[in-house]
N, C-alpha and C positions, 0 to 999 in steps of 0.2 A: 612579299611586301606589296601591300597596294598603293597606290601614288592618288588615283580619285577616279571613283565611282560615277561610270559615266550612264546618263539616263536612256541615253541613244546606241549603248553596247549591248543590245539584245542578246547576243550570243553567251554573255558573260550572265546575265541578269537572266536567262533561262536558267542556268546550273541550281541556281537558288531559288528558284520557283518546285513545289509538286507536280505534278500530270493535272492535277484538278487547279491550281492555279494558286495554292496557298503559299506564302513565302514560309521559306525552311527555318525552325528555329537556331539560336544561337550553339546548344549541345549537340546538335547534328552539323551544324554548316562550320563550326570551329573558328568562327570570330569571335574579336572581342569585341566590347561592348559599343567600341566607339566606331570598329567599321561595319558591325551590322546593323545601327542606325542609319548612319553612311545610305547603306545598302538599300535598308526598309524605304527610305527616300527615295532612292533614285527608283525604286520599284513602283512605289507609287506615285511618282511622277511620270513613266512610263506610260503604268496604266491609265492614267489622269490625262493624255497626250494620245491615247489609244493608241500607241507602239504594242502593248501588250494586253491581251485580256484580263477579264475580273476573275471571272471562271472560264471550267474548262469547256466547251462545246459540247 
């Protein structure tokens, strides 16, 4: 159970990232629809905040 998708938990917010930087879809990461929106968010606001890359180096 997730409680909220934080934008500054990198650690967590890498699981659901690629190697090249693309966020994982919903059939492989095994959310549903309303926490991997959640997710898609706080990811993109990471990156938007440059805690995290676009792509990968």
């Amino acid at each position: 159970k997730v409680e909220h998708i934080d934008y500054k938990d990198l650690f967590k917010l890498r699981r659901y990232i690629t190697e090249r930087g693309k966020i994982l879809p919903r059939r492989i990461t095994g959310n549903c629809a309303n926490h991997q929106r959640q997710l898609t968010v706080a990811i993109k606001r990471a990156r938007f905040m440059a805690l995290l890359p676009y792509t990968s180096e």
